[in-house]
VEXROLUM-579623 format. One line per field, with one value per residue: x, y, z of N, C-alpha, C, O in turn; residue in three letters. Coordinates in nm, 2 decimals. Each point is the difference from the previous one (the first is absolute). Layout:
BEGIN
n_east	[X ...]
n_north	[Y ...]
n_up	[Z ...]
ca_east	[X ...]
ca_north	[Y ...]
ca_up	[Z ...]
c_east	[X ...]
c_north	[Y ...]
c_up	[Z ...]
o_east	[X ...]
o_north	[Y ...]
o_up	[Z ...]
type	[ALA ...]
end
This chain:
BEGIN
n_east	[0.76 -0.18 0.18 0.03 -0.15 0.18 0.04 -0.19 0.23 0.05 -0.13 0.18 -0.03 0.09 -0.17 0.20 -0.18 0.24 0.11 0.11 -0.16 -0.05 -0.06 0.18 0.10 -0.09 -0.02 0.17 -0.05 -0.10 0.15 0.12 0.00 0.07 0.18 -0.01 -0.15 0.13 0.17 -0.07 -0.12 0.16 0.18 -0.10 -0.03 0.21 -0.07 -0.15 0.09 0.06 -0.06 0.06 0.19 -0.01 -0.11 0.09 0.13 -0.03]
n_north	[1.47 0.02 0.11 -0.24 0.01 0.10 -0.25 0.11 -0.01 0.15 0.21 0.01 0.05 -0.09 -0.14 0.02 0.03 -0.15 0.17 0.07 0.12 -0.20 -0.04 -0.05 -0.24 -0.19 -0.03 -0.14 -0.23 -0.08 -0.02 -0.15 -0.17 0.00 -0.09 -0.18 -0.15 -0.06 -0.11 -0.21 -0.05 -0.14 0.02 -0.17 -0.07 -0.02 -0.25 -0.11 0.01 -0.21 -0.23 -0.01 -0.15 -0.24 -0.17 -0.03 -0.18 -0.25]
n_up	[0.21 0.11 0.14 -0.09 0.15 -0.03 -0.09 0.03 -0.09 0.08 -0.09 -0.13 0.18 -0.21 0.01 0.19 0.21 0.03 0.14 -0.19 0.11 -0.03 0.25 0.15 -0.16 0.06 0.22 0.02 -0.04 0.21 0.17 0.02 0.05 0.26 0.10 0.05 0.08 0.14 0.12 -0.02 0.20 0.07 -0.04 0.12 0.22 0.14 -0.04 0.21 0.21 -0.02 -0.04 0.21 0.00 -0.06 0.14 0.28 0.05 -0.05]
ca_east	[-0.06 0.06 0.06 -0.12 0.07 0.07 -0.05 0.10 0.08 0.01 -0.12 0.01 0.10 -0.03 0.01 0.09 0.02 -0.12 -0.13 -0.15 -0.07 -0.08 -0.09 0.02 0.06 -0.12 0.00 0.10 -0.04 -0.12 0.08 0.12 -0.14 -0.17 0.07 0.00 -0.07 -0.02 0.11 -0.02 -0.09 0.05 0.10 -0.14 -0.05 0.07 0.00 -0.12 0.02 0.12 -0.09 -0.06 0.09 0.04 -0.09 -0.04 0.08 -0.05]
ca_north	[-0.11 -0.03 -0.17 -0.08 0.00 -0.17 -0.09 -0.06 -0.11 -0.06 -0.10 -0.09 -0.09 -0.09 -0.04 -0.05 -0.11 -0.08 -0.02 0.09 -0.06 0.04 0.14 0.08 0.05 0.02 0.10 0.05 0.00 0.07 0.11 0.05 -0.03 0.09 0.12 -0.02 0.07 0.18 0.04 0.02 0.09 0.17 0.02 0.04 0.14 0.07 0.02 0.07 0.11 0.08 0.02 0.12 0.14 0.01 0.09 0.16 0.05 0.01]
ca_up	[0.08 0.14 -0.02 0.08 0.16 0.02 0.08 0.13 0.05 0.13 0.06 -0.06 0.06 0.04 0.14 -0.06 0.09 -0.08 0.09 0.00 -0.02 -0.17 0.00 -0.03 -0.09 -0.10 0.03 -0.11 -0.14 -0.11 0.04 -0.10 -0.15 0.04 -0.01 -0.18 -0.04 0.11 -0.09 -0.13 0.00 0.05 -0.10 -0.12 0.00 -0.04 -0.10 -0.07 0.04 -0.08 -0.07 0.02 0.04 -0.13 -0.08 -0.01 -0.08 -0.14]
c_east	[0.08 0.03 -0.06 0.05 0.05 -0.12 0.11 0.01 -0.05 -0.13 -0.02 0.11 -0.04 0.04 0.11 0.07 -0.12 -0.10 -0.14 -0.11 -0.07 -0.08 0.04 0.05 -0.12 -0.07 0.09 -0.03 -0.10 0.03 0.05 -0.13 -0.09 0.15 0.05 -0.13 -0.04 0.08 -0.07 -0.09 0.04 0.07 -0.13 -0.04 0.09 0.01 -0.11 0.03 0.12 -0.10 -0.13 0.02 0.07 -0.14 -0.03 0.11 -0.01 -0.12]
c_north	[-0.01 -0.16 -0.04 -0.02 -0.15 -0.04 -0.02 -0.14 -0.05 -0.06 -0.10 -0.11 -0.14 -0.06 -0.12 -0.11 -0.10 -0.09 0.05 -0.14 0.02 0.07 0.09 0.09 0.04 0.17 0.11 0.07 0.10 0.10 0.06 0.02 0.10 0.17 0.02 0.06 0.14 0.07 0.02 0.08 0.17 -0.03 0.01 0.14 0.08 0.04 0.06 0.14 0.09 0.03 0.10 0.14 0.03 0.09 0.13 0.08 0.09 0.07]
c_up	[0.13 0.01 0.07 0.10 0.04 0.09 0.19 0.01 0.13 -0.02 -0.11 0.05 0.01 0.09 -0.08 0.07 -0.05 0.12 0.03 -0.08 -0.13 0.03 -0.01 -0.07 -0.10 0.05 -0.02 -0.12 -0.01 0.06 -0.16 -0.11 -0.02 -0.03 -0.17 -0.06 0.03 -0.14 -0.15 -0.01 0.02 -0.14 -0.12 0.02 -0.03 -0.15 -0.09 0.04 -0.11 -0.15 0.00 0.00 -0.15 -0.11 0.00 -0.05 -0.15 -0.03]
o_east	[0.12 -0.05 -0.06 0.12 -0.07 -0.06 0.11 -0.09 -0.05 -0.01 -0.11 0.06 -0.06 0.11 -0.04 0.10 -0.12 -0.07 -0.09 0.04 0.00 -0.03 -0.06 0.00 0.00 -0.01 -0.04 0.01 0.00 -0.08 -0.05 -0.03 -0.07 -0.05 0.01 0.02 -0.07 -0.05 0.00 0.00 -0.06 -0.11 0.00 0.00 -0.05 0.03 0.01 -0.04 0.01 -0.01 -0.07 -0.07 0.03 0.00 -0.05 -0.02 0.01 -0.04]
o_north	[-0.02 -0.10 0.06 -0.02 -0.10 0.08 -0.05 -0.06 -0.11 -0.12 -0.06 -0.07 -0.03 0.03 -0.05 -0.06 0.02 -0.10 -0.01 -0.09 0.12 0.07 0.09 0.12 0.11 0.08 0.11 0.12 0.08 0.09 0.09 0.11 0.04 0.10 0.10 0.11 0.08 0.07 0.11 0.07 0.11 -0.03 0.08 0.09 0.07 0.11 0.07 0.07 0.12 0.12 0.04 0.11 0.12 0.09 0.07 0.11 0.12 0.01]
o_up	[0.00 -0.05 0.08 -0.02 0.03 0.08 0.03 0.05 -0.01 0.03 0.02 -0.09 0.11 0.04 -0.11 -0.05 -0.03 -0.01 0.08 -0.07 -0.04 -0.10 -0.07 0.02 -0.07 -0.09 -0.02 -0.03 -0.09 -0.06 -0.06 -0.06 -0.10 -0.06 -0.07 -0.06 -0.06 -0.09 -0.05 -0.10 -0.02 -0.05 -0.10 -0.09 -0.10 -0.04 -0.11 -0.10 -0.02 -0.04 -0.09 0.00 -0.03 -0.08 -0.09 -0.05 -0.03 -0.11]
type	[UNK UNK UNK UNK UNK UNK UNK UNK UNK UNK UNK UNK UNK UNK UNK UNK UNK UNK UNK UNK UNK UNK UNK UNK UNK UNK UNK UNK UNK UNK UNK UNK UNK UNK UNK UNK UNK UNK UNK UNK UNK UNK UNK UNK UNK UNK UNK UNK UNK UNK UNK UNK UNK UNK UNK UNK UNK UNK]
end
């Protein structure tokens, strides 16, 4: 199995000056929320692909 590719830090950086506004910490959020699901969808697939690769195996 190929290792899963670290998340880049930097574009999960929350905003840490508490003069930011709630828009745009909430845009924040669904930044991080919408890269969370990218992530689980690439690691589902990897996984349906490794199971693929296990059957032609066998």
């Amino acid at each position: 199995t190929t290792p899963k590719q670290p998340v880049q830090p930097h574009t999960v950086s929350a905003p840490t000056q508490p003069s930011t506004t709630p828009k745009a910490s909430k845009i924040t959020a669904k930044l991080i929320s919408l890269q969370r699901t990218q992530t689980d969808t690439k690691s589902s697939l990897n996984v349906d692909i490794d199971i693929k690769e296990k059957n032609k195996v066998q």
